[in-house]
C-alpha positions as CSV (number, residue, x, y, z in Angstrom):
1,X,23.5,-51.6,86.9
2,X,24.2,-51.9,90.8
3,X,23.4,-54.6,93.1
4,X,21.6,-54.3,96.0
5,X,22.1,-56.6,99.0
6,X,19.4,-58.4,100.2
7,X,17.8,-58.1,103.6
8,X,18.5,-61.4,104.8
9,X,21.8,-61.1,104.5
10,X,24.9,-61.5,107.0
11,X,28.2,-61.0,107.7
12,X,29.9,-64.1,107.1
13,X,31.8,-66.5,109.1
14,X,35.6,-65.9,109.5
15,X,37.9,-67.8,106.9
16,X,36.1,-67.9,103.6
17,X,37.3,-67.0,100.5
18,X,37.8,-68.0,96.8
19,X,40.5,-69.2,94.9
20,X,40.9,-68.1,91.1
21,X,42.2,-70.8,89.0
22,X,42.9,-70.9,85.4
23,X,42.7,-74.8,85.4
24,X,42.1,-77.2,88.4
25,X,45.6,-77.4,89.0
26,X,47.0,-74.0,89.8
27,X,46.0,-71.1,92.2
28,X,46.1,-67.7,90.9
29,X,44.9,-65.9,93.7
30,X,43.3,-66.4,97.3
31,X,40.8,-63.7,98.2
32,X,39.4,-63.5,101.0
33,X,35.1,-63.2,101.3
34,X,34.6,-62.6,105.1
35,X,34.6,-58.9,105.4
36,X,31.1,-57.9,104.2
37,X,28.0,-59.4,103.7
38,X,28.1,-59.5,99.8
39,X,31.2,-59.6,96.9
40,X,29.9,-58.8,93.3
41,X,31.9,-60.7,90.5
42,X,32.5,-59.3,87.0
43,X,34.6,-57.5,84.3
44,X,34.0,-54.0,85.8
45,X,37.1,-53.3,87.9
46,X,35.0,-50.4,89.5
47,X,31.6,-51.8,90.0
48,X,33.2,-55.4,91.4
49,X,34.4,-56.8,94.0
50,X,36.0,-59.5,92.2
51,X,37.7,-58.6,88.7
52,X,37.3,-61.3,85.9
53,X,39.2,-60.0,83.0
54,X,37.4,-62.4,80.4
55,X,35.4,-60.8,77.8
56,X,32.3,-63.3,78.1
57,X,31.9,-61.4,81.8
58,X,29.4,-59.4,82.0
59,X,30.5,-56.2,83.4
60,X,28.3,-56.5,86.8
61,X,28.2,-60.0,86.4
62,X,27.3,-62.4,89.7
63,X,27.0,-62.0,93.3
64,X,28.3,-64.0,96.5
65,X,25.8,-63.2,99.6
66,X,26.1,-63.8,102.7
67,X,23.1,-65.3,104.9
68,X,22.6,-63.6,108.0
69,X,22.3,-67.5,109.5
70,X,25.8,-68.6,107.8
71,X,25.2,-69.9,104.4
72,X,26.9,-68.6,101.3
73,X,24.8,-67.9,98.1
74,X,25.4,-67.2,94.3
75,X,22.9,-64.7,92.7
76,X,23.2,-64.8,89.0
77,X,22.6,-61.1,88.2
78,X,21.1,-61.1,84.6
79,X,24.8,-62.0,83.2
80,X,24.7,-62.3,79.4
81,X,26.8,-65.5,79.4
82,X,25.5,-67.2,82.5
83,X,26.8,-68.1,85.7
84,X,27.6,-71.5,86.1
85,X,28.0,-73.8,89.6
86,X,29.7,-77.3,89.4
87,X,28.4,-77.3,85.5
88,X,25.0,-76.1,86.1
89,X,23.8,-72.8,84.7
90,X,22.3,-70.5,88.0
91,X,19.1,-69.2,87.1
92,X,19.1,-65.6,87.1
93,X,18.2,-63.6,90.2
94,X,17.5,-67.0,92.1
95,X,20.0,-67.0,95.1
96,X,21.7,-70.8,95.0
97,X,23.1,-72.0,97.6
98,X,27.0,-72.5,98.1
99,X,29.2,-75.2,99.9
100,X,32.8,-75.7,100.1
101,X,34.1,-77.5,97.3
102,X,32.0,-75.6,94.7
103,X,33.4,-74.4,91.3
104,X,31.8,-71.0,90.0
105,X,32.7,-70.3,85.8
106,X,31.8,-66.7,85.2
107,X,31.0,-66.6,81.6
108,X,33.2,-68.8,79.4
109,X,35.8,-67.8,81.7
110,X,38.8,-70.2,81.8
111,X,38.8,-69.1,85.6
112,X,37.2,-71.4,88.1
113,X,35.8,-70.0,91.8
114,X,36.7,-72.6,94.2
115,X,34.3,-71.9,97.7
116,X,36.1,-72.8,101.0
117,X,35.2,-72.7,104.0
């Protein structure tokens, strides 16, 4: 399964990215999410922009888009497990929106998204 990009969106604003975490205490990694319009999340190292090892991924699993105005959104792309924002399971293919601060789970991932801006 590929994603395709919606038309509304953007490239993003300079400075954004996400932090992987496997608790709320340490970083694991910083990657940056300014340098397209869209980053797809899941346990397909070829398909995804974003690799989450974790065995609850699916293998195409969530996206982060981009609004052509500036806003960040997460698209729950039919994940098995769900996607999950600040403890809230994401409806599937119903773009929510993003501020900084958020925490994305990915499954039953111990990893936690952290989107700055």
């Amino acid at each position: 399964r590929r994603f395709t990009c919606p038309l509304w969106a953007g490239l993003p604003p300079r400075g954004i990215r996400v932090e992987t975490r496997l608790d709320d205490r340490s970083a694991v990694e910083i990657l940056p999410l300014d340098k397209k319009s869209s980053y797809v999340l899941g346990r397909d190292p070829r398909a995804c922009d974003v690799w989450t090892p974790c065995w609850t991924a699916s293998r195409v699993h969530c996206a982060i888009v981009h609004h052509c105005e500036g806003n960040s959104y997460i698209i729950d792309l039919g994940s098995a497990h769900g996607t999950w924002l600040n403890g809230r399971r994401v409806k599937p293919s119903s773009p929510v929106r993003l501020i900084a601060g958020d925490q994305l789970r990915v499954g039953s991932s111990i990893h936690v998204y952290h989107f700055q801006s």
